[in-house]
C-alpha positions as CSV (number, residue, x, y, z in Angstrom):
1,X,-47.4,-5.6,-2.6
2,X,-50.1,-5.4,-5.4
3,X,-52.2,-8.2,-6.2
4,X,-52.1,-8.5,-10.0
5,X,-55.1,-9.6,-12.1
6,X,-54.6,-10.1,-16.1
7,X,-56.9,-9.2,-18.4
8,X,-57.3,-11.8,-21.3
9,X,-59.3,-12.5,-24.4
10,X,-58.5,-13.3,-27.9
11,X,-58.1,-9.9,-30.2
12,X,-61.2,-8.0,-31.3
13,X,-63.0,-9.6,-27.9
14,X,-63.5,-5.9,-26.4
15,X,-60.7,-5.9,-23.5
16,X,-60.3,-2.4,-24.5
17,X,-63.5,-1.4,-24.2
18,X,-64.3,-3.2,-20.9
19,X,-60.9,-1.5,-20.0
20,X,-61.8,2.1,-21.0
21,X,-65.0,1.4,-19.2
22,X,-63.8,0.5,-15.6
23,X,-61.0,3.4,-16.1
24,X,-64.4,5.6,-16.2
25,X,-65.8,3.8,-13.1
26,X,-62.8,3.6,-11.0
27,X,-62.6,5.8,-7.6
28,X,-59.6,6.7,-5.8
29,X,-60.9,4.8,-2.8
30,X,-61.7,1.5,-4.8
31,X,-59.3,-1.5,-3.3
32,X,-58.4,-1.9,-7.5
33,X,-57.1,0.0,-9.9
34,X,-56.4,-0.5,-14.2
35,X,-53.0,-0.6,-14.4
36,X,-52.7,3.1,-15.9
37,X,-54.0,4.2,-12.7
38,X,-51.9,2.4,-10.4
39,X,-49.4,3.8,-11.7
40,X,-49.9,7.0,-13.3
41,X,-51.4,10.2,-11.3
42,X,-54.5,11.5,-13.3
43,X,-54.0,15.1,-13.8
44,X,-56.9,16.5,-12.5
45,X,-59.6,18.5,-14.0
46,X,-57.8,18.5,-17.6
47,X,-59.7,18.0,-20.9
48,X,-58.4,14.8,-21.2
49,X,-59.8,13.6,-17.8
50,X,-62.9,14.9,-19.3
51,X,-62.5,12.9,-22.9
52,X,-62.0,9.8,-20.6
53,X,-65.3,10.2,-18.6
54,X,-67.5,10.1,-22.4
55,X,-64.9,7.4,-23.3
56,X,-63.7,9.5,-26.3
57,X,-61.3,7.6,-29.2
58,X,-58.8,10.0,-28.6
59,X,-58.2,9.7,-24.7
60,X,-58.5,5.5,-25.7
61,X,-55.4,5.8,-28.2
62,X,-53.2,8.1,-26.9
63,X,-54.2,7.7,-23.0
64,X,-53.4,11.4,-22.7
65,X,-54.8,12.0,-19.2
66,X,-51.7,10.5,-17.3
67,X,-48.1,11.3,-16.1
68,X,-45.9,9.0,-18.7
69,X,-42.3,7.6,-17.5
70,X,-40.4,5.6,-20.2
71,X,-37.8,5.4,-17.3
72,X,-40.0,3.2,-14.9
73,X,-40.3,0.9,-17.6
74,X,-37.0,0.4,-18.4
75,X,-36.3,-0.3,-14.8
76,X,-39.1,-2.5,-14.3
77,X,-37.9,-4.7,-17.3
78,X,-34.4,-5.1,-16.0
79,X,-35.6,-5.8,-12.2
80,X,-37.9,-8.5,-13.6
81,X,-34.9,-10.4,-15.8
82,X,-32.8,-10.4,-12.6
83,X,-35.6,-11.7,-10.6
84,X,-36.7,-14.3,-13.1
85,X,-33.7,-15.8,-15.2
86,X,-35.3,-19.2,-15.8
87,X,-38.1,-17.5,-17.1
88,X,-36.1,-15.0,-19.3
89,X,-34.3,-17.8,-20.4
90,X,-37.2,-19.9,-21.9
91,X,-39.1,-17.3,-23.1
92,X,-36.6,-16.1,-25.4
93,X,-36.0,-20.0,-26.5
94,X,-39.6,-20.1,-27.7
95,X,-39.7,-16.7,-29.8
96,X,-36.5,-17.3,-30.9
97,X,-38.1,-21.0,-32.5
98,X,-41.8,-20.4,-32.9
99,X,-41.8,-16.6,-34.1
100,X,-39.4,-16.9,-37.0
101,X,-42.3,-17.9,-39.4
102,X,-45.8,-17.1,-38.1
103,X,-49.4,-17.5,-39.8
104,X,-48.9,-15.0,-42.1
105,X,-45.1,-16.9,-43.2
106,X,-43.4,-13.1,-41.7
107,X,-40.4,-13.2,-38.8
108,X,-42.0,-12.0,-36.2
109,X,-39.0,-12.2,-33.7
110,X,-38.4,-8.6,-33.4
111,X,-42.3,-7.3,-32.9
112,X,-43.2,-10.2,-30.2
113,X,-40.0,-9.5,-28.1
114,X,-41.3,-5.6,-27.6
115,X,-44.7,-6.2,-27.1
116,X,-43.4,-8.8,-24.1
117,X,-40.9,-6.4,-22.4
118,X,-43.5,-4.1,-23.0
119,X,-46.0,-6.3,-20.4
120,X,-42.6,-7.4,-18.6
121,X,-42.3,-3.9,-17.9
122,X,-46.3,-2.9,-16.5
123,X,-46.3,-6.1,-14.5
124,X,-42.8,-5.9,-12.5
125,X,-43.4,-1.8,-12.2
126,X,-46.7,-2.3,-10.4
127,X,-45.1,-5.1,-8.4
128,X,-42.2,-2.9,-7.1
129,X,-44.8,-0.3,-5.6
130,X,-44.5,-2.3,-2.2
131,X,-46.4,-0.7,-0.1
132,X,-49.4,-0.1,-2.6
133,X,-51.6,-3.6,-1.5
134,X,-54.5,-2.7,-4.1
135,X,-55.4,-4.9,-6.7
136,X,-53.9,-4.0,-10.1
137,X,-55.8,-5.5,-13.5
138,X,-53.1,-5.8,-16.0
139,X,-54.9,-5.8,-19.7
140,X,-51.4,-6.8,-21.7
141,X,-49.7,-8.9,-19.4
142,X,-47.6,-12.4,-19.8
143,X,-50.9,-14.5,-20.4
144,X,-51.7,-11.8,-22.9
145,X,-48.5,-13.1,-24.9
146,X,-49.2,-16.6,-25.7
147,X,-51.5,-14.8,-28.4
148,X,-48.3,-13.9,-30.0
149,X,-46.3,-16.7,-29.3
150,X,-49.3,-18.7,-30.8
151,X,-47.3,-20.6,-34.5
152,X,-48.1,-23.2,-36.3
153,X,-45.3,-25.1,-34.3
154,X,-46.3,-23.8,-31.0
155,X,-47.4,-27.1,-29.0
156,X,-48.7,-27.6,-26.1
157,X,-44.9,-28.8,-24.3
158,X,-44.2,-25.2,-25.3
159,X,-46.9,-23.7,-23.5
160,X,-46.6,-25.8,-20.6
161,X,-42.6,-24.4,-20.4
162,X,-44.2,-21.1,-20.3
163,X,-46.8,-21.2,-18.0
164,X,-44.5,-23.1,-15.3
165,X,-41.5,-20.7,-15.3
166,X,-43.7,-17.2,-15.8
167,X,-45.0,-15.8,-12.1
168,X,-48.1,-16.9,-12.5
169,X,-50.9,-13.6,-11.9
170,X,-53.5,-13.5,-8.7
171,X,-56.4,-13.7,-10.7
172,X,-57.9,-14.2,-14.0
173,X,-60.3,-11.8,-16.0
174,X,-61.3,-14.2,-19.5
175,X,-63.5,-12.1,-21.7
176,X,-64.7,-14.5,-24.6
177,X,-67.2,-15.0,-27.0
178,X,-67.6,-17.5,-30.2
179,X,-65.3,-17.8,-33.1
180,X,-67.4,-16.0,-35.6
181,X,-68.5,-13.5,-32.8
182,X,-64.8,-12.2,-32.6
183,X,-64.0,-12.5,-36.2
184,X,-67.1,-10.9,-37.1
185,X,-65.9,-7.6,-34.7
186,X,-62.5,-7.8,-36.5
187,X,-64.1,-7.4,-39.6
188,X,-65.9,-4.1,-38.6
189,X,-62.5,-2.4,-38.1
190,X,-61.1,-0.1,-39.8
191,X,-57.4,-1.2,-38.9
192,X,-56.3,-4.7,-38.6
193,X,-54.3,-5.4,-35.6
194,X,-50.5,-6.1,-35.8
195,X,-50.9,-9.9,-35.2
196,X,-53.4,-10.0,-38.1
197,X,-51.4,-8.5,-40.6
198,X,-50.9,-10.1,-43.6
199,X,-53.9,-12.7,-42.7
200,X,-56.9,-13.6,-44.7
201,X,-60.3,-14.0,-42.6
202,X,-59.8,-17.6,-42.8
203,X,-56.7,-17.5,-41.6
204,X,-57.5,-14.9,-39.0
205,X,-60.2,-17.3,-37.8
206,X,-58.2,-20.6,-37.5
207,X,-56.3,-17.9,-35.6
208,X,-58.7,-17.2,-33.2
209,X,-59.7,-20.5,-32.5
210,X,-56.4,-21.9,-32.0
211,X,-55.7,-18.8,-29.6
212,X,-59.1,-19.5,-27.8
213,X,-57.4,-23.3,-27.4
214,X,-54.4,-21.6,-26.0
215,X,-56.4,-19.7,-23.7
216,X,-59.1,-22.7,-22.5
217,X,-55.6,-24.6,-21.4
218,X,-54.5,-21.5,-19.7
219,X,-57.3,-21.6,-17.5
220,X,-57.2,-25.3,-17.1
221,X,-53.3,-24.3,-15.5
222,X,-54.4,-21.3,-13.3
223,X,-57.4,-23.5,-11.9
224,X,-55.0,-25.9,-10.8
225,X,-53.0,-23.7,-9.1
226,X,-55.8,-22.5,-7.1
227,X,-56.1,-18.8,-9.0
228,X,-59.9,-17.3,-9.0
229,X,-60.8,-16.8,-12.5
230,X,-63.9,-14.9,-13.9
231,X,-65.4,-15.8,-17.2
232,X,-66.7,-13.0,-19.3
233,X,-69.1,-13.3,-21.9
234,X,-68.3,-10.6,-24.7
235,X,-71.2,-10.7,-26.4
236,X,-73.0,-9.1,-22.8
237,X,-73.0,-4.9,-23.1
238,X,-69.8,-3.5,-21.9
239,X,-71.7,-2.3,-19.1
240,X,-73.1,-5.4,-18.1
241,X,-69.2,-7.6,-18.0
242,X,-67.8,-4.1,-16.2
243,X,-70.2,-4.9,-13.2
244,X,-69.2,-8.3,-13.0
245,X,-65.5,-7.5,-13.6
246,X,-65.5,-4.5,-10.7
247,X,-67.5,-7.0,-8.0
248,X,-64.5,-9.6,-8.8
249,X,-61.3,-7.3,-8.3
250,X,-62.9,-5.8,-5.3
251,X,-64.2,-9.1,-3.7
252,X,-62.5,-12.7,-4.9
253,X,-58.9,-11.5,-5.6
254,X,-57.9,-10.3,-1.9
């Protein structure tokens, strides 16, 4: 069975970009793989192999260069629900209470329920490839989600009920940097992303922090439980937190 290793940062961090960038360092004999490639064949020698390799917009959006299977995803979400019902059971308890009205005053019930079956569905598909023992870094995984769940009524009791009822991953990948380091990366975009909708930069940045609080506890949890975590700093070059990231998922998380 895969050992699974999340991915997690506040957003505007750069988890894409360190993502895009071990995707174009990965070998088919490395003892890891992203998730994409654990699961889906590359199809070999096409143009958008080739848009991967000089890390092209186009091949990061619509990660054209792989087999896609809506069906395995499906699957994978109902597999997970049978094999976690306490977990199920909570999780929708604390979307149903703490998504109804989120920094922005918007119900954001529907939108955080996808986006979590969504990572239900990546983690449980890798984990039902049983006789694939690589290492598997997940970049949207169930950590990932406490930045949506993250309310102004989200407390700590209610983050505590996640993280003991969710199957907790193998090992930790925490890309971080200050505050106004993040914020100020979020700013340079051209698109805000979905969880910032609506949000003025000050509110985006108590957002931030507060998710960065989230995250700090997190990692309090998984050290407790004995899970290897790497800390990132996102203010290194990509290059630079991809060396570090590649020497942890082929050496501490075995």
């Amino acid at each position: 069975m895969a050992k699974i290793v999340e991915l997690l940062g506040p957003s505007g961090v750069g988890k894409s970009s360190l993502y895009l960038e071990l995707q174009n360092r990965w070998h088919e004999t490395d003892n890891w793989a992203t998730y994409h490639d654990f699961i889906y064949p590359r199809k070999k020698g096409s143009a958008a192999t080739f848009l991967l390799k000089v890390k092209s917009l186009w091949a990061k959006i619509h990660n054209s260069d792989y087999f896609w299977n809506e069906g395995i995803l499906k699957n994978s979400q109902r597999n997970f629900a049978e094999l976690h019902p306490e977990f199920m059971s909570i999780l929708m308890d604390l979307i149903q209470e703490h998504t109804k009205k989120g920094y922005n005053g918007e119900d954001k019930r529907f939108l955080v329920t996808f986006f979590t079956l969504k990572s239900i569905g990546r983690l449980q598909s890798a984990l039902d490839r049983e006789n694939d023992s690589r290492t598997c870094l997940i970049d949207e995984a169930l950590l990932s989600r406490i930045m949506h769940l993250n309310s102004p009524t989200f407390s700590n009791n209610d983050l505590e009920k996640y993280l003991q009822s969710m199957p907790l991953p193998d090992g930790l990948i925490y890309l971080n940097a200050p505050s106004e380091v993040v914020l100020s990366r979020l700013q340079k975009r051209n698109k805000k992303a979905t969880i910032h909708e609506g949000l003025s930069n000050k509110k985006i940045s108590e957002y931030t922090q507060n998710t960065q609080a989230l995250m700090e506890k997190v990692i309090t949890h998984l050290l407790k439980q004995n899970i290897p975590i790497l800390r990132l700093d996102a203010r290194k070059t990509t290059r630079k937190i991809a060396e570090e990231a590649i020497s942890f998922l082929s050496e501490k998380v075995r």
